[in-house]
Each structure stands twice: as structure tokens, then as C-alpha cells.
N, C-alpha and C positions, 0 to 999 in steps of 0.2 A: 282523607277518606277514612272510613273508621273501619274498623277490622269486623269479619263477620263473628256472631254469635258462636258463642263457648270458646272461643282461641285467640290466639292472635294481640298485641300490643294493648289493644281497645278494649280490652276485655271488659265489661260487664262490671263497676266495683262490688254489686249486690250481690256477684253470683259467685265472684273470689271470694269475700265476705263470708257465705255461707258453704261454700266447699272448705273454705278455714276452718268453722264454726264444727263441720260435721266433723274435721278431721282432729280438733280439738275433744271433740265429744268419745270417740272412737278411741282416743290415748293413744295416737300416733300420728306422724304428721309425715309415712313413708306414702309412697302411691302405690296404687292396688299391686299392678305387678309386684311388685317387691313384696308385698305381706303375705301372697298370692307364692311367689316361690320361696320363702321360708317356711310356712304351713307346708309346704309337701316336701321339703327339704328335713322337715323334723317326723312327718307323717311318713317318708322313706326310711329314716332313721329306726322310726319304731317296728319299720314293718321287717328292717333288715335285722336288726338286731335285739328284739324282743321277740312279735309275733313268729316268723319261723321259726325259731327255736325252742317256742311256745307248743307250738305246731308240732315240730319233729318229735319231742319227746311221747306225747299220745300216740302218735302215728307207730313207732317204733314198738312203742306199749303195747297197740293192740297188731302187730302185723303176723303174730299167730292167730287170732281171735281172742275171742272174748274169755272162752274158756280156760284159753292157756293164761292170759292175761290174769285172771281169778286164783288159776292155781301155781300159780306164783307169790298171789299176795295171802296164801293158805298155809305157804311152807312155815315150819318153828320158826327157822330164823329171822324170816320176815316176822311174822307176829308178834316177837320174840323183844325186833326193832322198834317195831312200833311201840308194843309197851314201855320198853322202855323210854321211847323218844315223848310220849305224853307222861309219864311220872317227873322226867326231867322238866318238862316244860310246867307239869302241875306244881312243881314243887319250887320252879326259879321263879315264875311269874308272882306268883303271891307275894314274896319274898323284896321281889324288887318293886312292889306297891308300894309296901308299908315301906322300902328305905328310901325310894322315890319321892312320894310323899312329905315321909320327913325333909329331905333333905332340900326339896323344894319350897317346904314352908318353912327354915330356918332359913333360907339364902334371901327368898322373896319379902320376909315378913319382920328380918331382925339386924340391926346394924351392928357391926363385932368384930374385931381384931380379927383376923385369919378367914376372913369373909372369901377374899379371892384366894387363898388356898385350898378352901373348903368346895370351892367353884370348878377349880382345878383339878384337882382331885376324881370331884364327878365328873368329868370330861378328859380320865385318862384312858376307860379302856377304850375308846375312839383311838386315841394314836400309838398304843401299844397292841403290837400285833398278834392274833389270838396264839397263834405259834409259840411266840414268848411267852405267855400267859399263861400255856399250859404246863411248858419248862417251869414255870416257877412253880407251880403247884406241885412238880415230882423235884424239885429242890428242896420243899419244905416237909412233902409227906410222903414221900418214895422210899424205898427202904433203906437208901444209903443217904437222906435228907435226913434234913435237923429234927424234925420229930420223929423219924421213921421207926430209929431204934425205941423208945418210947411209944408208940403204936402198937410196934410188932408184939412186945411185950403184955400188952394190954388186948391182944388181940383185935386191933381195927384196921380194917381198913379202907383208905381214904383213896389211894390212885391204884389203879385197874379194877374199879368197882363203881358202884353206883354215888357215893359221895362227892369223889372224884370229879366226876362227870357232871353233878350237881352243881359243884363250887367253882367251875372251869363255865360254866354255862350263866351263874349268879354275877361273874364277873365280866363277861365279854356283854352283858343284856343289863347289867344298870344304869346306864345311862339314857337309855330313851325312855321312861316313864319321866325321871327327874325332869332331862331336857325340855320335853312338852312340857311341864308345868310351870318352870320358873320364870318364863316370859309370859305366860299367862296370869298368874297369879302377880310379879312386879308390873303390869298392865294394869288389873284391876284395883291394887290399893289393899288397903288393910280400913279403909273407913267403916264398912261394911261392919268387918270383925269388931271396931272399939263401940260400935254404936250398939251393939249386938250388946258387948261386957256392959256399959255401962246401965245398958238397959236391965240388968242383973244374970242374962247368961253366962254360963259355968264356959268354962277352956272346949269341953265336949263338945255340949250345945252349939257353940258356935262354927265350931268344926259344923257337926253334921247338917246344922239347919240354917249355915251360912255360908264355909268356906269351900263346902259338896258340893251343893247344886252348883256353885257357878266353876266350878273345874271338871263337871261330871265327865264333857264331852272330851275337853284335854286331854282329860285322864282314860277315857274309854282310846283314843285312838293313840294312845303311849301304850297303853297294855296290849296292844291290837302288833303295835310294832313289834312291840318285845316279846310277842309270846309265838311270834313269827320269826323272829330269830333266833330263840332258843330252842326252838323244834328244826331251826335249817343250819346250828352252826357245826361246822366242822373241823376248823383249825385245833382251838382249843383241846374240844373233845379227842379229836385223834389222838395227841398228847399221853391224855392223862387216862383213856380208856384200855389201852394194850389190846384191842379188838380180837376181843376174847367170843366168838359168834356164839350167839345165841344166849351172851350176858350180857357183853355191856357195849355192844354195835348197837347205834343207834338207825336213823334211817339212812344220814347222808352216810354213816361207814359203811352199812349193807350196801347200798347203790358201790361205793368206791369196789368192795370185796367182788360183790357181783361181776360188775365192769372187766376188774381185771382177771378174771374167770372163765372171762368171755360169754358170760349167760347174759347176752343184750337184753334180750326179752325181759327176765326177770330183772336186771337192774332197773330196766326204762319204767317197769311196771311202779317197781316202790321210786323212783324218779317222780311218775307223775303223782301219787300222794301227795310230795313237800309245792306242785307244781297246782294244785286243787289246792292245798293251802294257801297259795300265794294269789289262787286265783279270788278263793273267798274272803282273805284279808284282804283284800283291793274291794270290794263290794262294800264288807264293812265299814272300813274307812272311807270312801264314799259315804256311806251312808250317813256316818256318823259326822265327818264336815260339813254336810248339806243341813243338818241338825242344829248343829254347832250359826252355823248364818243363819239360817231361820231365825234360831231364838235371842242372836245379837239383835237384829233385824225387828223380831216384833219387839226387844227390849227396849233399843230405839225410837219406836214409833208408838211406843209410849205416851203420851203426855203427863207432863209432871203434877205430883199431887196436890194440890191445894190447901192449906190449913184451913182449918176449920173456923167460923167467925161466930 
């Protein structure tokens, strides 16, 4: 006797067939239940430990009002922070373009002895931690470090100053421009470029009006990361800044000063700043990957040129 419809031994081979078909199509072959409690297994996840504390900080920010909230982000030090948290960030981002950049197009584009050291290299400050990294920069320019005396002499100075805090921030944030480019750029080939020279384009040339446009977006959400990290790091910087307020505190040392001060209010206030930050680079970036497929997308769908007869 045969099994009834949708179940059972007997089943239907057209309608396994195509329940296969759809679950091939879908790129999983779990059943709903299961994809059904891992979506709210990771939708739990985010709402525990991202959103609320997403949450808390505003909340916290404004549980004087709005006014209070204002004249908090009015005081020197605050102001003081901020500036200098975007000179630091104005001054690393560019920085780590142009070494990005380079260092993305000599790994992607040139075969050479010390290739994977050179790879290495740009993927150290990832596993050295910014703590250390800032210890080394008052090993080298501190007053009792190897250039110090030499500094001091010349009157400069490099740690508990703005320099400091510069070259402590240039080094925890090079790596994510490069990163994003050199799987992009070893993806797309260098054909592009040689067809470019041979056609008699200059090294520039081909840069700007060959090797740009197709890393633009790459390179827009590498800059997006990195200029979001150098506005939010604070390992490093605590280090090499000596949190001298209202010189060289940046937003995250204000928040910390604050915090331990006990002025919630005021810390949570400049808290939500780097937190508005992180909300607008997430928009950005969004925006900029959906850019980024689009224009694979229409590049794809393309059809190919024809020679002329």
C-alpha cells in the first residue's frame, strides 16, 4: 500500500527531487528547524552582546538630559580629546594609504626574494599586542631610551606628546588598508596593468586610470577600518601618551580618566562619540560593499567585446 503524500517510505520521487533541488539552491541541506534555531541563536548573541551594550552607553549618556549630556562634551578636556583624537586619526590614516598601498602593490604585483617576510611583516601588528608596541616606542624615544638622550638634546619630543601618540597609532592601524588590498588586487591580475604599459601608459597612468578604479572600493572600506581604529585604540596610546589631560588624552583615555573619577555621565557622554563612530563606519562599510557587488556584478554581466571586422 503506498504511503500517503509528503511522508512516509512512498514518498513522492519528484517531490524528494525537488525539496533536494530547493535545498541545494539555498546552500544548505540542514531542515528549517535547524537554520530556524541558529538565526536566533546568533540574533541572541548579537542582541546580548552587542545591542545592549549598544544601548547602555546612550542610555547612560543621556540619564541627566540632554543638557547635561552637551555640557559635558563642552568641557576643555573633552574638546581638548577630541581634537586631538582626529589630528591623530588625520595624520595615521593618510599615512597608512600611501604605505598600504605600496605595500599591497609590491606583494600583489612583484615576485622577489623576501616576498613572505615582507607579508609577515605587514601582519605583525595583528599579533603583537598594542601594550608592547607602545613599550617599545618609550624604549626607543623615552628619555632613558636609545634615542632619548639624543632628543632631549635637540629638543624633541616623541613620547608624552603628540608624535608619540602618532607613531603608536601608525603602527597598531597598518595593516588593515594593506590587508584589504592584497587579496584583491592578487585576485585581479596585473593583465590590466601590462596592457595599459604596453599600450604606452607611463607607471602613473596606470596607476590612476587602471590600478584606482578597480581597488577603489577595497581601498575605501580598508580606510573606513583604519580610521576607526585609530580614533578608538587605546592600548598603545595609553603607553606612550603619559595622560597629560587636556594634551595628549585622547577620547578613549578621557572616557578611562573620566570613568575612574566617577563622572559616568561625562565618561558615557564621550563613550558615545567612538560609539556614533562605530555606528557610522558600519553604515559606510555597508554601503561601500554593496558598491563594491554592484559593480562586480554589472562587470560580469558585461558581454564581451567584439573586434571589429
Amino acid at each position: 500500500m503506498a504511503a500517503p503524500p509528503g511522508g512516509g517510505v512512498g514518498m513522492n520521487p519528484s517531490v524528494v527531487s525537488a525539496r533536494a533541488a530547493a535545498r541545494a539552491q539555498s546552500g544548505t541541506t540542514e531542515v528549517p528547524w535547524v537554520r530556524w534555531a541558529l538565526t536566533a541563536l546568533a540574533l541572541g548573541f548579537m542582541l546580548l552582546f552587542l545591542l545592549l551594550p549598544l544601548a547602555a552607553v546612550f542610555t547612560e549618556a543621556l540619564r541627566q538630559g540632554l543638557n547635561a549630556y552637551l555640557a559635558s562634551l563642552r568641557e576643555p578636556d573633552a574638546w581638548a580629546a577630541i581634537r586631538l583624537t582626529l589630528l591623530t586619526a588625520a595624520i595615521a590614516v593618510p599615512l597608512n594609504l600611501v604605505f598600504g598601498v605600496a605595500a599591497a602593490w609590491c606583494i600583489a604585483k612583484y615576485e622577489f626574494r623576501g616576498k613572505a617576510f615582507l607579508t609577515t611583516l605587514v601582519d605583525l601588528p595583528f599579533s603583537v599586542s598594542p601594550v608592547v608596541a607602545g613599550l617599545t616606542y618609550v624604549l626607543l624615544y623615552g628619555a632613558q631610551g636609545w634615542f632619548g638622550p639624543w632628543l632631549a638634546a635637540h629638543d624633541i619630543k616623541v613620547v608624552f606628546a603628540v608624535p608619540g601618540i602618532v607613531l603608536a597609532t601608525v603602527f597598531v592601524t597598518f595593516p588593515f588598508i594593506a590587508r584589504e588590498l592584497i587579496p584583491l588586487m592578487q585576485a585581479q591580475g596585473s593583465d590590466e596593468e601590462q596592457a595599459a604599459i604596453v599600450l604606452g601608459a607611463s607607471g602613473w597612468q596606470t596607476f590612476w586610470h587602471v590600478t584606482l578604479p578597480n581597488i577603489r572600493w577595497g581601498l575605501l572600506y580598508g580606510v573606513i577600518l583604519c580610521n576607526a581604529r585609530a580614533m578608538g585604540e587605546f592600548g598603545a596610546v595609553s603607553v606612550v601618551s603619559g595622560h597629560i589631560r587636556g594634551q595628549t588624552n585622547t577620547i578613549p583615555l578621557h572616557v578611562e580618566i573620566l570613568y575612574n573619577e566617577y563622572q559616568s555621565v561625562a565618561a558615557f557622554a564621550a563613550a558615545s562619540l567612538l560609539a556614533l563612530l562605530a555606528l557610522v563606519t558600519l553604515v559606510i562599510k555597508t554601503w561601500a560593499e554593496h558598491r563594491n557587488e554592484r559593480a562586480l556584478r554589472e562587470a560580469a554581466a558585461l558581454p564581451p567585446e567584439r573586434p571589429n571586422t
